[in-house]
Backbone as CSV, one residue per row, in Angstrom:
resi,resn,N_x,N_y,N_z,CA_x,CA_y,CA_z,C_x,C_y,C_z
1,UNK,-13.783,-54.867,-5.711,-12.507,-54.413,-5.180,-11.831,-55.585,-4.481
2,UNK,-10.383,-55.542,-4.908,-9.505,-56.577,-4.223,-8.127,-56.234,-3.594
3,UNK,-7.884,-56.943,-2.823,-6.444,-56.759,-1.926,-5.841,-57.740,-1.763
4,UNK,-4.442,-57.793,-2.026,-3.778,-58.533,-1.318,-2.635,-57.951,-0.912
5,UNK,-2.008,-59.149,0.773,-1.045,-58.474,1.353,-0.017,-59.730,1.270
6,UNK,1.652,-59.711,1.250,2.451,-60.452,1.228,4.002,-59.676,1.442
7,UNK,4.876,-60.659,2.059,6.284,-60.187,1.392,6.448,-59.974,0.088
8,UNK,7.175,-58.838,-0.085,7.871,-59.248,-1.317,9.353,-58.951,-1.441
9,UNK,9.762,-59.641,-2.314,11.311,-59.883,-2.325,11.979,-59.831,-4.043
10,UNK,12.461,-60.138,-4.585,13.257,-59.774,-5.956,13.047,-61.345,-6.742
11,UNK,13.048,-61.573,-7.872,13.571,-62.318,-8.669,11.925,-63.248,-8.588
12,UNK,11.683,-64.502,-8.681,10.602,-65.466,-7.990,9.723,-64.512,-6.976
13,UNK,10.205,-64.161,-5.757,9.774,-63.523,-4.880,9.146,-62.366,-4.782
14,UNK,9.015,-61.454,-6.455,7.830,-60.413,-6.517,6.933,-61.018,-6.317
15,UNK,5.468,-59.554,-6.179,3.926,-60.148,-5.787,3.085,-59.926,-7.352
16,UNK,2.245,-60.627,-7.783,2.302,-60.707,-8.764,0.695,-61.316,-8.617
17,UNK,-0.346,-60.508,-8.229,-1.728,-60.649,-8.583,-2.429,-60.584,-9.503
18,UNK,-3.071,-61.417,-10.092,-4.044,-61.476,-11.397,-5.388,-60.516,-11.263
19,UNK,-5.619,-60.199,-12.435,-6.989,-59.425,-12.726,-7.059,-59.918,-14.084
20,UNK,-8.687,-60.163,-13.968,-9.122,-60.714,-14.918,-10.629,-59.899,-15.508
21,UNK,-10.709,-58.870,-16.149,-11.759,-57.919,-16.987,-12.631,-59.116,-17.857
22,UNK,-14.057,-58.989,-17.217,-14.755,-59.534,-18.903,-15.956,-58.875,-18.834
23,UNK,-16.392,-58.850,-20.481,-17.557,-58.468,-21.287,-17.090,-57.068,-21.577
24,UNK,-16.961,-56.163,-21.266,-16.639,-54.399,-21.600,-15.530,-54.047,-20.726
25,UNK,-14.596,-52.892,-21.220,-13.861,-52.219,-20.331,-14.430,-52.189,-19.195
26,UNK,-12.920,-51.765,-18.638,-13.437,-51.454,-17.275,-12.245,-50.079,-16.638
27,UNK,-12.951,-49.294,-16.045,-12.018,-48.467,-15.279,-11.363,-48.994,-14.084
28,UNK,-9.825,-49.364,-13.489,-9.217,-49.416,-12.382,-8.487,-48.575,-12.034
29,UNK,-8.596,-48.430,-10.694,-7.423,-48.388,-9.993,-7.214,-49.413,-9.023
30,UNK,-5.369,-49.401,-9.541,-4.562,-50.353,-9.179,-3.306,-49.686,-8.184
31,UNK,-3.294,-49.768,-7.183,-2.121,-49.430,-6.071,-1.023,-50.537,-5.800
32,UNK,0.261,-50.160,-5.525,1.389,-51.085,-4.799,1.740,-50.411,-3.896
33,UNK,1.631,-50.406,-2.447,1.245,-49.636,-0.942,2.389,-50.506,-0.050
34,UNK,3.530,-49.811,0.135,4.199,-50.034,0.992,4.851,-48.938,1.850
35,UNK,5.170,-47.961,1.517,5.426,-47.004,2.561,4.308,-46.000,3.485
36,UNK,3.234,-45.998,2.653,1.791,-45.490,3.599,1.610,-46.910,4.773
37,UNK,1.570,-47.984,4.661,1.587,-49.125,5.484,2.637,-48.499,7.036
38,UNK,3.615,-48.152,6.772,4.166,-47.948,8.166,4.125,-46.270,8.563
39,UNK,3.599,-45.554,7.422,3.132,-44.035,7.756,1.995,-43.871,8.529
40,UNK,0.994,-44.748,7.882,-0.251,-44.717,8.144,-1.012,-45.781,9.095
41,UNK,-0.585,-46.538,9.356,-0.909,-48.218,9.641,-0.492,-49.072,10.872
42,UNK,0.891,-48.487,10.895,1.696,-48.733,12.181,2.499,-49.832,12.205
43,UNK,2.913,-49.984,10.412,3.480,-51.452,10.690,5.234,-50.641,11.210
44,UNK,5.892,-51.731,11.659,6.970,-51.380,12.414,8.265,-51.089,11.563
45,UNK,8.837,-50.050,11.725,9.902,-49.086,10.928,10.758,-50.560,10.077
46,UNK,11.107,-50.183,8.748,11.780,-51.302,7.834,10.990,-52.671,7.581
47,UNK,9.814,-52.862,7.790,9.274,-54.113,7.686,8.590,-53.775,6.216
48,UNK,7.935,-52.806,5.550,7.419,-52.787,4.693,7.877,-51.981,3.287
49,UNK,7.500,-52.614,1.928,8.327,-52.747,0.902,9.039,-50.882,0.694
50,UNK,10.259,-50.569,0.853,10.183,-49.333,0.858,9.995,-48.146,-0.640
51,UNK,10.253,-48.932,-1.413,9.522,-47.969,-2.803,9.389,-49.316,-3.888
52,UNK,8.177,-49.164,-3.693,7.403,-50.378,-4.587,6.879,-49.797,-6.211
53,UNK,7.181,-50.703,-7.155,7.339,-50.498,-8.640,6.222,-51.298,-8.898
54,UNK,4.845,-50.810,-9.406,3.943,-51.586,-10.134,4.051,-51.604,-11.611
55,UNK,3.767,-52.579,-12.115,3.829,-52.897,-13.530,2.450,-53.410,-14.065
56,UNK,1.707,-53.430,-14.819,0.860,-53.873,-15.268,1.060,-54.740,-16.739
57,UNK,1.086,-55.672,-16.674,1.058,-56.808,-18.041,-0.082,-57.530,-18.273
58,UNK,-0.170,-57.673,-19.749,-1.408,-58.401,-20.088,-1.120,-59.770,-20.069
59,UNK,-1.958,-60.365,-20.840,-1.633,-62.399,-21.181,-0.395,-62.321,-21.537
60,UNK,-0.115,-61.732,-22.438,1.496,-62.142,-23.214,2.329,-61.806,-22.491
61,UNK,2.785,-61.012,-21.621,3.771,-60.752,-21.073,3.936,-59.089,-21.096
62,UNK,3.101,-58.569,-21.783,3.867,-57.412,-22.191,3.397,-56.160,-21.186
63,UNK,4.062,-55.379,-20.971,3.806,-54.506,-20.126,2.667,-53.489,-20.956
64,UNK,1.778,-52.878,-20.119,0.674,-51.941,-20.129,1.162,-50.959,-19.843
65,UNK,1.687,-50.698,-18.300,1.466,-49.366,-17.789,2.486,-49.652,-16.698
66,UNK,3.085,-48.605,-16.528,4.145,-48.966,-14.850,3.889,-47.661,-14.476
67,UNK,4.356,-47.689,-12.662,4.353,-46.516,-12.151,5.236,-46.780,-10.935
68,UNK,6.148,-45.772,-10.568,7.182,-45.721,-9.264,6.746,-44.044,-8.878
69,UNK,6.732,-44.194,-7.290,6.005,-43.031,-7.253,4.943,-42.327,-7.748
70,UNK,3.970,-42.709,-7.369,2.597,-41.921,-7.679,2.935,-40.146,-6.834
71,UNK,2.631,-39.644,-7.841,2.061,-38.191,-7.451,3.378,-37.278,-7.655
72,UNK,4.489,-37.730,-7.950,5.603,-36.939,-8.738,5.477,-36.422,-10.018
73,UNK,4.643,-36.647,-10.778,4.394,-35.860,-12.188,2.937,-34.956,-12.183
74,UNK,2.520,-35.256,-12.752,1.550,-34.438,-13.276,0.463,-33.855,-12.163
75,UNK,0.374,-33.092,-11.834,-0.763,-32.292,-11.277,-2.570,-32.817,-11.424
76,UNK,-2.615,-32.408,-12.535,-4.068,-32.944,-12.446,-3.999,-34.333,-12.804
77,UNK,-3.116,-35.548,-12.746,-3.399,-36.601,-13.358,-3.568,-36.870,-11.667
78,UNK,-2.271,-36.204,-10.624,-2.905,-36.546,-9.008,-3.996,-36.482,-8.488
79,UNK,-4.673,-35.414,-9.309,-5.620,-34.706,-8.487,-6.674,-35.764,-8.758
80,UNK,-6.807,-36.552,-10.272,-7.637,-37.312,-10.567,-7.484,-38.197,-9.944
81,UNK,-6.577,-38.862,-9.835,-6.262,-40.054,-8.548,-6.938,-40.004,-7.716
82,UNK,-6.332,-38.739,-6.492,-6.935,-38.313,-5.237,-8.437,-38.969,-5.670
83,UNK,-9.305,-37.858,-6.534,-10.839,-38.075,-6.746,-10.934,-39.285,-7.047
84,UNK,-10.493,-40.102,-7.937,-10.973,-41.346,-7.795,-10.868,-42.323,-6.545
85,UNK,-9.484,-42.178,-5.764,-9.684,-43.066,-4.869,-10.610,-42.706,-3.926
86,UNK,-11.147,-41.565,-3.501,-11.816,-41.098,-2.757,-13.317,-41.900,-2.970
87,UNK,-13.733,-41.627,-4.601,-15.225,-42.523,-4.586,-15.311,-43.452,-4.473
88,UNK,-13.754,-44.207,-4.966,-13.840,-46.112,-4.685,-13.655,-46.276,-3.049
89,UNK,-13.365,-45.149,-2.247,-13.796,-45.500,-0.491,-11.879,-46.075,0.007
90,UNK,-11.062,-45.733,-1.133,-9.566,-46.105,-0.984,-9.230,-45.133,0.729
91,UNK,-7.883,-46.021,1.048,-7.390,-45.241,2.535,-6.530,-43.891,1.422
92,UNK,-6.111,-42.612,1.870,-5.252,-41.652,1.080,-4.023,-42.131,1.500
93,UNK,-3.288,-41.821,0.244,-2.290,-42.005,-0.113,-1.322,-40.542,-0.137
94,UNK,-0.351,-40.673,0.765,1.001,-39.814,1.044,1.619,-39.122,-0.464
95,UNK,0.980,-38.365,-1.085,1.619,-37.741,-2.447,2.941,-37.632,-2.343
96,UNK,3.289,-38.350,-3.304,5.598,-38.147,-2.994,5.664,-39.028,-2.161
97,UNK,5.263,-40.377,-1.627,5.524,-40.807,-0.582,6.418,-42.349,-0.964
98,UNK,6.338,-42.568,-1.776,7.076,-43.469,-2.686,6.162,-45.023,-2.464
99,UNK,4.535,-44.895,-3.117,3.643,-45.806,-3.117,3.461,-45.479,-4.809
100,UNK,2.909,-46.683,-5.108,2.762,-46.963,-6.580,1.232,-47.151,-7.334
101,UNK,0.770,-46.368,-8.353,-0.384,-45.968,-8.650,-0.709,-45.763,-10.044
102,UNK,-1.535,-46.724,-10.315,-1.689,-46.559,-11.799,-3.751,-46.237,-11.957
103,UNK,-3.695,-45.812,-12.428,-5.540,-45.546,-13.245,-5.554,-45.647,-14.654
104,UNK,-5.936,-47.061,-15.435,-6.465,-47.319,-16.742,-7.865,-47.794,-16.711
105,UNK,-7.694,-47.539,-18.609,-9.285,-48.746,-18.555,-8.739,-49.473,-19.129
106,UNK,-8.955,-50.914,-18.886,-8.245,-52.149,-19.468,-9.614,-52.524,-20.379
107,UNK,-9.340,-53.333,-22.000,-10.521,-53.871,-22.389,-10.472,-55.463,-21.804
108,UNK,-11.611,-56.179,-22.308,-11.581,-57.452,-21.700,-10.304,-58.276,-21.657
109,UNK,-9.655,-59.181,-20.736,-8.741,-59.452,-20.719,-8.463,-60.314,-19.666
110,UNK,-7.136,-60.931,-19.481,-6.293,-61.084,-18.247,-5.297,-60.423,-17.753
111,UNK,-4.613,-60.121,-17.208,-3.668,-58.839,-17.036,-3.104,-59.406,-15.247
112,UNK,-1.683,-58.920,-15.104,-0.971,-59.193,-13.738,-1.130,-57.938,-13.310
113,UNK,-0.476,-57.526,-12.046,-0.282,-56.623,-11.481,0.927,-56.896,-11.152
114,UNK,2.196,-56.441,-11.144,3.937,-56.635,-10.711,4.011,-56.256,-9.763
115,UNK,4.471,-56.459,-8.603,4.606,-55.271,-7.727,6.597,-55.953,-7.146
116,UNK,7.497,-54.782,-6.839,8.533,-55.367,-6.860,9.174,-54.006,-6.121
117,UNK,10.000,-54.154,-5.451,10.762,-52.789,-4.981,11.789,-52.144,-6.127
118,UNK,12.154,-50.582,-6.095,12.499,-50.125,-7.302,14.349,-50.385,-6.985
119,UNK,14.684,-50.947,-5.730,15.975,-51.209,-5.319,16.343,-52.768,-4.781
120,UNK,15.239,-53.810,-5.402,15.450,-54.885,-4.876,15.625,-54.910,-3.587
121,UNK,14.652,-54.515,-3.007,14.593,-54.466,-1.429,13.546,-55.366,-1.071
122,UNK,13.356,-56.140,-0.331,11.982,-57.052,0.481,11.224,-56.257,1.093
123,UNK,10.201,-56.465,1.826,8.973,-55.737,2.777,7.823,-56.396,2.311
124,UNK,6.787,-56.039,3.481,5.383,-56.149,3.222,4.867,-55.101,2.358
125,UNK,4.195,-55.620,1.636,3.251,-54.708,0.468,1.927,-55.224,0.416
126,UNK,1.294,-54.156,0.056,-0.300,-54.501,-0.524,-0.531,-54.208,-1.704
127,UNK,-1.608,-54.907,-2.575,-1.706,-54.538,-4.072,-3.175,-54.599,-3.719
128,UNK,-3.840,-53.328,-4.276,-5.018,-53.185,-4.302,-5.833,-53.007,-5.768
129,UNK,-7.032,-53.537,-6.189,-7.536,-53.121,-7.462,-8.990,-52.716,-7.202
130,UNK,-9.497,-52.107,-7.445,-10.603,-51.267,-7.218,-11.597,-50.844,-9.011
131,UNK,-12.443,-51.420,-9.090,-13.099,-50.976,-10.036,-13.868,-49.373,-10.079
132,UNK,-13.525,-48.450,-10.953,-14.318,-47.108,-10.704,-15.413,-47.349,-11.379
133,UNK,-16.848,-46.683,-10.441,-17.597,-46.974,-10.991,-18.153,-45.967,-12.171
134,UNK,-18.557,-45.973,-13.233,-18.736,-45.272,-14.938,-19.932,-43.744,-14.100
């Protein structure tokens, strides 16, 4: 499991962490955490990214998977969330709270993580990746 924390800002200035899968798939979860940060955390009102857009791309460029707002669609795809972050030992996450959440299995690879506000807005964000374990 990995984290990182930074500004982020638009254009150059997205956060943009690498993951790198080898030998067999792997199950992740991958978070972009900026409004649980001042819900949950205490960072100070407007400092952190306020609706953060994760993207997932492989080597080439090409997008995998995006997500804005975790927990606005599907019911049991939340509920699976919830359960997974729970066994990887994740902090909970504000359902509807406008934090960003993806769960794939990637095969071997290199792959980014995007993380960017969905209004070109700046703030502190965190990008978290968490391997589930099989």
């Amino acid at each position: 499991n990995i984290s990182t924390r930074g500004r982020v800002g638009s254009g150059a200035a997205v956060m943009v962490p690498g993951i790198v899968v080898t030998e067999s798939s792997r199950r992740l979860l991958i978070r972009g955490i900026g409004p649980e940060l001042a819900a949950s955390f205490g960072f100070a009102p407007g400092t952190t990214l306020p609706d953060p857009v994760l993207t997932l791309k492989n080597a080439a460029g090409e997008t995998i998977a995006s997500n804005d707002n975790w927990g606005d669609g599907d019911a049991s795809a939340t509920a699976e969330i919830i359960a997974v972050a729970q066994q990887v030992g994740a902090f909970p996450l504000t359902s509807g709270g406008g934090d960003a959440v993806l769960l794939v299995t990637l095969p071997p690879g290199v792959y980014t993580a995007q993380v960017l506000d969905s209004a070109s807005a700046e703030g502190i964000a965190i990008v978290e990746v968490y391997a589930v374990p099989e």
